[in-house]
OpenMM code with the backbone's topology and positions (N, CA, C; nanometers):
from openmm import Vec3, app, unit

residues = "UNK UNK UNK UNK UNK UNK UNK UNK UNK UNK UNK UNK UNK UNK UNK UNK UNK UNK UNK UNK UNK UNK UNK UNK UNK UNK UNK UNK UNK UNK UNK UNK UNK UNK UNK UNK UNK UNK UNK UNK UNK UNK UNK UNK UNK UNK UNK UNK UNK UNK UNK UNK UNK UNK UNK UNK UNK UNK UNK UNK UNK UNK UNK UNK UNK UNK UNK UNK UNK UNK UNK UNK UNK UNK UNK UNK UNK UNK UNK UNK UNK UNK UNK UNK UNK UNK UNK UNK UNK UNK UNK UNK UNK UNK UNK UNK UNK UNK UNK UNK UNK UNK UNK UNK UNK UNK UNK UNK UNK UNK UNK UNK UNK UNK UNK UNK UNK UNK".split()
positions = [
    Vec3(0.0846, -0.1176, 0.0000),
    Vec3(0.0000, 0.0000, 0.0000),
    Vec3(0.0894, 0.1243, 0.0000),
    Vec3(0.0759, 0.2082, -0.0877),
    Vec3(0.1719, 0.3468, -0.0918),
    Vec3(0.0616, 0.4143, -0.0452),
    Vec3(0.2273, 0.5154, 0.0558),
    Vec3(0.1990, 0.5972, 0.1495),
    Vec3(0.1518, 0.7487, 0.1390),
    Vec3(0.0834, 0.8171, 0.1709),
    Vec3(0.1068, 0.9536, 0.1297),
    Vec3(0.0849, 1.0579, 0.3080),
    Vec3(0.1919, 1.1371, 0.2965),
    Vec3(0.1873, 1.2257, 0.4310),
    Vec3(0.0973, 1.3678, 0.3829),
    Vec3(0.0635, 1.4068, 0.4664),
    Vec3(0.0163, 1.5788, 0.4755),
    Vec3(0.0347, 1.6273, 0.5912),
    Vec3(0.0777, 1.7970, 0.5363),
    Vec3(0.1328, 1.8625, 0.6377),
    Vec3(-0.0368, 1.9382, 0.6360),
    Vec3(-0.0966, 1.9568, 0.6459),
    Vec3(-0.1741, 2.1023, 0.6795),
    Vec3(-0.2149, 2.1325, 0.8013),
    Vec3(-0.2736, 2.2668, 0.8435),
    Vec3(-0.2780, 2.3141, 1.0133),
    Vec3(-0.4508, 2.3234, 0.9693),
    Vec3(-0.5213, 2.3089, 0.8699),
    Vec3(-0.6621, 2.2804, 0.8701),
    Vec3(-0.6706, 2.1881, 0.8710),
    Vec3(-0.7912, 2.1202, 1.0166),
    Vec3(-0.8304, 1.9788, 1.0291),
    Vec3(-0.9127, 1.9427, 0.9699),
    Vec3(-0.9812, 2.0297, 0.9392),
    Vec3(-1.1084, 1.9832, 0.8260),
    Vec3(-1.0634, 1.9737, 0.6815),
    Vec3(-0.9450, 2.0169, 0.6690),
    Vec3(-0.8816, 1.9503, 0.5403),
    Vec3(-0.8096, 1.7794, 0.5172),
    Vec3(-0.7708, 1.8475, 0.6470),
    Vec3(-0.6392, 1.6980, 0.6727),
    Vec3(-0.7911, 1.5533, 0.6651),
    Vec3(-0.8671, 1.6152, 0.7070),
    Vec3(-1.0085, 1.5040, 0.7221),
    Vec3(-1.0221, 1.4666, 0.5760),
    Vec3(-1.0688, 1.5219, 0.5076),
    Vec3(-1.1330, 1.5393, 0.4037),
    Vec3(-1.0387, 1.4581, 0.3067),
    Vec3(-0.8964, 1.5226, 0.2819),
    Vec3(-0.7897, 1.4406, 0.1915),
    Vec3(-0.7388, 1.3089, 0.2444),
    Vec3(-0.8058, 1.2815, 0.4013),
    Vec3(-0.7575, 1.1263, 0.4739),
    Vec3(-0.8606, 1.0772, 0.3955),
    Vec3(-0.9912, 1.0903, 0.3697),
    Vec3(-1.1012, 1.0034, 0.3980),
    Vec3(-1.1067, 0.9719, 0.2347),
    Vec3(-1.0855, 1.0974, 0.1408),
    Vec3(-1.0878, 1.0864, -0.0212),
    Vec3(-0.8913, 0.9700, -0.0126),
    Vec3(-0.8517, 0.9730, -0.0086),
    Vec3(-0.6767, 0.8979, 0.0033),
    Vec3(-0.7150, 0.7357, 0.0442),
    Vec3(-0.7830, 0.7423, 0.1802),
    Vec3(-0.8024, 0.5966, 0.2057),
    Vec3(-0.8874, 0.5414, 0.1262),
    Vec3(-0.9855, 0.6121, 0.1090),
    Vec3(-1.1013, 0.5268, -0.0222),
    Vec3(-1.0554, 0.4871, -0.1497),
    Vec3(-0.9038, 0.5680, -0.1703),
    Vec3(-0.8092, 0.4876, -0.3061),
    Vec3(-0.7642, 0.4249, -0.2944),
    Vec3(-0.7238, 0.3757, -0.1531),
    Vec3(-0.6413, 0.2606, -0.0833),
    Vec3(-0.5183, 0.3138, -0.0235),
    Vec3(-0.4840, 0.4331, -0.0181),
    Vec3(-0.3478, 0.4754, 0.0149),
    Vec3(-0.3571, 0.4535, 0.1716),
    Vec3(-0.2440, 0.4347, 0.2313),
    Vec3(-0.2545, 0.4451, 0.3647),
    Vec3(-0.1997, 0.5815, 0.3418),
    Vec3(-0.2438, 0.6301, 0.4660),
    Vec3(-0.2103, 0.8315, 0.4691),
    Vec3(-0.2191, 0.8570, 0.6313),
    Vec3(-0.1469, 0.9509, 0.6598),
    Vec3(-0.1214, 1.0168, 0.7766),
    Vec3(-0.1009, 1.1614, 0.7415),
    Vec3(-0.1369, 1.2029, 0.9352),
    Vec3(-0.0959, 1.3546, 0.8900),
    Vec3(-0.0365, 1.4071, 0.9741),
    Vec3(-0.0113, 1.5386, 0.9673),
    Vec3(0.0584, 1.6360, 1.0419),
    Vec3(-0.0149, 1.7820, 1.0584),
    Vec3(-0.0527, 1.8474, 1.1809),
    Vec3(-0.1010, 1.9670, 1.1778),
    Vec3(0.0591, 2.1167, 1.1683),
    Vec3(0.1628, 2.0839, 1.1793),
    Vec3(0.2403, 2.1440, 1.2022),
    Vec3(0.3450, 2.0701, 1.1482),
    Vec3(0.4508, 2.1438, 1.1035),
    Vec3(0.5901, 2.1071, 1.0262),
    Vec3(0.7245, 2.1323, 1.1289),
    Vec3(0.7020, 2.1278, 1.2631),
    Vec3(0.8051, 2.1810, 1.3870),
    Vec3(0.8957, 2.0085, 1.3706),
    Vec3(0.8460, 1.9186, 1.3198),
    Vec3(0.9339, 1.7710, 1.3525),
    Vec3(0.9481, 1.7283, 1.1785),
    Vec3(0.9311, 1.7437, 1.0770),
    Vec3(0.8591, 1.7014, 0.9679),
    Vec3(0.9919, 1.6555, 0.8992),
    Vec3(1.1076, 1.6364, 0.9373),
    Vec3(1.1884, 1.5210, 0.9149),
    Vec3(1.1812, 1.4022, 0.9611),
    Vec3(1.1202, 1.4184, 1.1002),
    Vec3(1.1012, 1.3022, 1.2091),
    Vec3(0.9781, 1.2351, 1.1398),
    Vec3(0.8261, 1.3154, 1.1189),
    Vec3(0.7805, 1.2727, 1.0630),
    Vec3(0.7489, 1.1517, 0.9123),
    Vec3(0.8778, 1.2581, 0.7831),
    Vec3(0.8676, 1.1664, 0.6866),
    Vec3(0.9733, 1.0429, 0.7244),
    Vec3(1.0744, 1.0635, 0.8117),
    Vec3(1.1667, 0.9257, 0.8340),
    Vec3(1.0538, 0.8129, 0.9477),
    Vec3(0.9172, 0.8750, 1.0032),
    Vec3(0.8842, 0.7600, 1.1095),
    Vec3(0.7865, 0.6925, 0.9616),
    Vec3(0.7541, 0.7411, 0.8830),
    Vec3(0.6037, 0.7113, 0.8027),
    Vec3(0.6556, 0.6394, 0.7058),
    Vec3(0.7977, 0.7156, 0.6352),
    Vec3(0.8397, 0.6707, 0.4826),
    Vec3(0.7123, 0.6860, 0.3922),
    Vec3(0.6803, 0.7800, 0.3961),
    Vec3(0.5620, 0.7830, 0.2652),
    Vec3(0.6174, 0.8064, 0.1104),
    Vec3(0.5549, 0.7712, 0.0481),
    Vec3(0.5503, 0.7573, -0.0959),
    Vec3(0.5787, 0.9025, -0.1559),
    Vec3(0.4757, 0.9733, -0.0610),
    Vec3(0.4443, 1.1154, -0.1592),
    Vec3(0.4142, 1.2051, -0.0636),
    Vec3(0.4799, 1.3895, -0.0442),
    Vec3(0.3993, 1.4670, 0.0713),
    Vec3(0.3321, 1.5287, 0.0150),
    Vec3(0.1942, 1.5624, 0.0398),
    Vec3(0.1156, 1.6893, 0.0670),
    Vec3(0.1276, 1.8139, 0.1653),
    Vec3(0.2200, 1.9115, 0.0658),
    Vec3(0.2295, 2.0019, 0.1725),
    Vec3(0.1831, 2.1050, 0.1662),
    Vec3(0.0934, 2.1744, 0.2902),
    Vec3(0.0458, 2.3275, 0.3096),
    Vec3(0.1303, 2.4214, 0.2735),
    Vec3(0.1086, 2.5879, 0.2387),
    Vec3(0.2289, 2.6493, 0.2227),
    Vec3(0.1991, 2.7252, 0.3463),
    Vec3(0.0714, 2.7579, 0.4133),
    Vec3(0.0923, 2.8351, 0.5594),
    Vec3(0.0754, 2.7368, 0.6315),
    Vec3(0.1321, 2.6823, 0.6848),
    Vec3(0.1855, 2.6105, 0.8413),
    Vec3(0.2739, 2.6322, 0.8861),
    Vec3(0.2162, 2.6464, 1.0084),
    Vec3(0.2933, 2.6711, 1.1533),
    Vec3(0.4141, 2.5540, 1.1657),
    Vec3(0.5264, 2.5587, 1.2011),
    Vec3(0.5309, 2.7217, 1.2548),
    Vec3(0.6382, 2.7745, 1.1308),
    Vec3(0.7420, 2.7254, 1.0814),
    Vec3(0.7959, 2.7287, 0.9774),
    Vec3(0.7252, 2.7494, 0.8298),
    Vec3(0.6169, 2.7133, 0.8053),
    Vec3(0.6016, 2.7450, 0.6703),
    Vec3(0.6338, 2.6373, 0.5734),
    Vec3(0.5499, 2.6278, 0.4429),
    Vec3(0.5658, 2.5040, 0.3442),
    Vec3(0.6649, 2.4775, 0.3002),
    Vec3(0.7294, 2.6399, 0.2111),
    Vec3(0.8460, 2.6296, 0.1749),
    Vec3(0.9554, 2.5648, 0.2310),
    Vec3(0.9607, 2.6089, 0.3494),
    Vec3(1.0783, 2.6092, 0.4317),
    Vec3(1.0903, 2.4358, 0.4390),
    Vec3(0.9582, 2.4090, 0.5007),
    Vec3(0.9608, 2.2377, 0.5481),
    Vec3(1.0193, 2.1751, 0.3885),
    Vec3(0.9454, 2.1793, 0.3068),
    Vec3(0.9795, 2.1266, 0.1538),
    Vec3(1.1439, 2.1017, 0.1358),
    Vec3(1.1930, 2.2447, 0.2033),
    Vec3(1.3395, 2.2823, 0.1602),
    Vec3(1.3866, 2.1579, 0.2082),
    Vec3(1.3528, 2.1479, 0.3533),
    Vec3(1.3865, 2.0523, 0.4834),
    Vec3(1.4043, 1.9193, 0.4454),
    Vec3(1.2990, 1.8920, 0.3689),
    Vec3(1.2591, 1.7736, 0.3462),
    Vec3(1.3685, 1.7368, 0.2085),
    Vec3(1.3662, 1.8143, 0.1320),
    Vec3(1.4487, 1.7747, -0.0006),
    Vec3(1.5824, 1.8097, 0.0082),
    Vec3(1.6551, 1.8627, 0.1485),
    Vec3(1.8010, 1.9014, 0.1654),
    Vec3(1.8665, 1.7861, 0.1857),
    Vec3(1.7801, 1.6682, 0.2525),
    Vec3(1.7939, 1.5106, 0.3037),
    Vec3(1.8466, 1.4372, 0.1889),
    Vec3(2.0041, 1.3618, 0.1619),
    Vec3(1.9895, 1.2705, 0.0498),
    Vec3(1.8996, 1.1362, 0.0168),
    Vec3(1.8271, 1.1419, 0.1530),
    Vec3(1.7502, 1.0228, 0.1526),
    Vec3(1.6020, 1.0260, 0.1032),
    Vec3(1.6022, 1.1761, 0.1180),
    Vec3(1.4451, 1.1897, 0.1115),
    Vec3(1.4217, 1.2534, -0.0333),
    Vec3(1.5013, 1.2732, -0.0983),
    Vec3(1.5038, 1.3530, -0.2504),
    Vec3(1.4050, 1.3116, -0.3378),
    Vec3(1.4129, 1.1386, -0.3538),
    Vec3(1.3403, 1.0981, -0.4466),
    Vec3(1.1674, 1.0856, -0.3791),
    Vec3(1.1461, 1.1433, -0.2437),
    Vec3(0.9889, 1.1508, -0.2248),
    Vec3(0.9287, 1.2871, -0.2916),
    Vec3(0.8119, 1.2609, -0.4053),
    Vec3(0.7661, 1.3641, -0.4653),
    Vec3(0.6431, 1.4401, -0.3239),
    Vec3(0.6723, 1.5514, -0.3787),
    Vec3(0.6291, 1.6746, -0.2962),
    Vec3(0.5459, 1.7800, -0.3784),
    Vec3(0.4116, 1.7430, -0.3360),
    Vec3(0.2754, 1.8433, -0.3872),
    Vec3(0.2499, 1.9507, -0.2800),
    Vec3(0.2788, 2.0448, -0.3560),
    Vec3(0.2749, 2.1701, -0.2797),
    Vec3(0.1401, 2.2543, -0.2957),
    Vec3(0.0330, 2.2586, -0.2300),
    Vec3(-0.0734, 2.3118, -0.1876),
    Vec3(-0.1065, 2.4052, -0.1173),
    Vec3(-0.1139, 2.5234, -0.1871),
    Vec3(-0.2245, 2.6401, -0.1363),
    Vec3(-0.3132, 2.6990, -0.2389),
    Vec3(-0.3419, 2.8025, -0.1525),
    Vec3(-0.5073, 2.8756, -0.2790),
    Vec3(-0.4026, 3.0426, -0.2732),
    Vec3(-0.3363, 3.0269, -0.3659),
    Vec3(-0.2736, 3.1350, -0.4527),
    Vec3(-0.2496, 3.1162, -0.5819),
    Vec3(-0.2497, 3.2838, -0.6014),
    Vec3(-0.2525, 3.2289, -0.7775),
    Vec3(-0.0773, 3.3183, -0.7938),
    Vec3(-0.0059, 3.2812, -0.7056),
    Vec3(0.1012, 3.2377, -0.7581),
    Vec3(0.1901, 3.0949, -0.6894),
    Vec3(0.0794, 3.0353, -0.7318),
    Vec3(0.1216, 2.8319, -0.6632),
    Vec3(0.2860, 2.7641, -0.7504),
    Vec3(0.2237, 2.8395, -0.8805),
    Vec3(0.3593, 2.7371, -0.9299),
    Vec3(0.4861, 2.8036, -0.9456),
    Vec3(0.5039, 2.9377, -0.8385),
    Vec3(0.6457, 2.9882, -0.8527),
    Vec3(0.6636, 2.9321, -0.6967),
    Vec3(0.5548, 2.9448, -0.5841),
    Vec3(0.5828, 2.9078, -0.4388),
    Vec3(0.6191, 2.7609, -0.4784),
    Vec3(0.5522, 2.6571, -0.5431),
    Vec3(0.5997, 2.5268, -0.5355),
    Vec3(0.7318, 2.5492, -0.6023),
    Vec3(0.7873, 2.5690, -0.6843),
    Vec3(0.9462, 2.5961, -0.7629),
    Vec3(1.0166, 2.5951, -0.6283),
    Vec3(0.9919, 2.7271, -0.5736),
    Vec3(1.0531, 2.7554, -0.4364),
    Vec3(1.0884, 2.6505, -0.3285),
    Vec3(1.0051, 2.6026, -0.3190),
    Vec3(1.0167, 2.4675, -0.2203),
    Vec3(1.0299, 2.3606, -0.2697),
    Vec3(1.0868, 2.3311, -0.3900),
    Vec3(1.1411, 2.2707, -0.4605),
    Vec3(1.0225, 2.1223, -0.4668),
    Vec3(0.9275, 2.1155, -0.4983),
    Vec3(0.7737, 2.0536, -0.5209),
    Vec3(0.7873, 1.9803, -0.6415),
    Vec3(0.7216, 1.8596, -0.6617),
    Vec3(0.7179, 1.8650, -0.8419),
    Vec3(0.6489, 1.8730, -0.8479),
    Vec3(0.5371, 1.9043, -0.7616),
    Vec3(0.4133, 1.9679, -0.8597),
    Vec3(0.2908, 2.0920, -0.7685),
    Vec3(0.2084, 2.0849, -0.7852),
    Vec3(0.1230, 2.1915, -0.6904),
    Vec3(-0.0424, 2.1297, -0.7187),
    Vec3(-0.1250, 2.1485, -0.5963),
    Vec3(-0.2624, 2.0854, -0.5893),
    Vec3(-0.3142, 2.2734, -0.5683),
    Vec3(-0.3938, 2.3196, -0.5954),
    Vec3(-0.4973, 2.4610, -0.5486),
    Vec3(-0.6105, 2.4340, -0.5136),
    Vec3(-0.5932, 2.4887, -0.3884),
    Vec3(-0.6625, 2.5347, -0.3236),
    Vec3(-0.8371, 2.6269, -0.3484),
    Vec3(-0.9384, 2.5958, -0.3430),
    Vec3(-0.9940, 2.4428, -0.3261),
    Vec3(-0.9491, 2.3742, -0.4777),
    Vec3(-0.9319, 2.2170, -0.3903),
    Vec3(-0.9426, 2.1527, -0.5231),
    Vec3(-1.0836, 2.0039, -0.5003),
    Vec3(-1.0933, 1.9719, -0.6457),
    Vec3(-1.2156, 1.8615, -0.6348),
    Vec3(-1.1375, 1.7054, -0.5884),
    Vec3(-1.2393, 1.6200, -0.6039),
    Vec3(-1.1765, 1.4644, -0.5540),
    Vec3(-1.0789, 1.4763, -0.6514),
    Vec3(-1.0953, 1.4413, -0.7633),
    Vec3(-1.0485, 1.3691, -0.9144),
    Vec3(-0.9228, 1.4767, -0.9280),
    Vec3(-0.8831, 1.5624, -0.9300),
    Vec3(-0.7867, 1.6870, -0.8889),
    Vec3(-0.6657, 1.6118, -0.8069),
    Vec3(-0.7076, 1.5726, -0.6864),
    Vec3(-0.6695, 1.5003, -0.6125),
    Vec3(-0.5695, 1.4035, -0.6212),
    Vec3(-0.6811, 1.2991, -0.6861),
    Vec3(-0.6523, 1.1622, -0.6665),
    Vec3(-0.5599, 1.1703, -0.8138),
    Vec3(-0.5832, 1.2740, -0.8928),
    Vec3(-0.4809, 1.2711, -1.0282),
    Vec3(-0.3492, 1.3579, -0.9881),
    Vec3(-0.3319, 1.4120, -0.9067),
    Vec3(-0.2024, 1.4919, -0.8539),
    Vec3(-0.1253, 1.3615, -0.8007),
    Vec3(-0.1766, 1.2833, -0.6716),
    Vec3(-0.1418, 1.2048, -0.6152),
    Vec3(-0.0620, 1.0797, -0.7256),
    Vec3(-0.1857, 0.9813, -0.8278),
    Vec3(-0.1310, 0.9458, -0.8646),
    Vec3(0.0037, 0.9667, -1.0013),
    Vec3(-0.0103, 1.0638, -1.0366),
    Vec3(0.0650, 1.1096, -1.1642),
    Vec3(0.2214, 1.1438, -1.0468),
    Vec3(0.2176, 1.1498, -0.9444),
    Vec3(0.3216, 1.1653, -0.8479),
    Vec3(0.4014, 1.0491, -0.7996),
    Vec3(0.3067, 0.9434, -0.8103),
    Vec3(0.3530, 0.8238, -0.7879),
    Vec3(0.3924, 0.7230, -0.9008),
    Vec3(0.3700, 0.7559, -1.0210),
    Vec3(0.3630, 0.6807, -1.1590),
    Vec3(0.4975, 0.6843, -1.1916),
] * unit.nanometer
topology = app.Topology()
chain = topology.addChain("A")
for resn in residues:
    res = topology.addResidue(resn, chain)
    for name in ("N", "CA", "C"):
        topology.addAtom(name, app.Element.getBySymbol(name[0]), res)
């Protein structure tokens, strides 16, 4: 079963992308905050992150940076998610391969996710 993490500090999101993720079969976990989010992707090993760009307390970018400075963690693809309409210079930034916006539908989703994992 491939894994997928999320960072976001909305619980009614983190709900919403658990409940649409498990119904594809992914096992998924989350995170309300990015203060451990090395600890995090080394306890989970997920497949793929979903990351917020405003979370506490550091910020998307920053965690992304965090996450892809790791030689271990390079090859985990990283969807960078917010509701701006400048998403695909912030995902560049945090070095993402790709970006989900804010709102997005199921099928949005579940095609970010898998085209990330393919």
């Amino acid at each position: 079963m491939q894994k997928v993490l999320i960072f976001d500090d909305n619980e009614e999101i983190l709900l919403v992308m658990e409940m649409i993720l498990s119904d594809a079969g992914y096992s998924v976990f989350t995170r309300t905050d990015v203060n451990t989010v090395i600890q995090a992707v080394e306890e989970t090993q997920p497949d793929v992150v979903i990351m917020d760009n405003n979370i506490p307390d550091h910020g998307g970018i920053l965690a992304s940076q965090q996450i892809k400075s790791k030689a271990e963690h390079q090859h985990i693809p990283i969807i960078f998610c917010t509701s701006s309409d400048r998403i695909k210079a912030l995902a560049e930034q945090a070095k993402a391969q790709t970006s989900l916006n804010k709102p997005f539908d199921i099928d949005t989703l579940l095609d970010t996710v898998k085209a990330c994992l393919a």
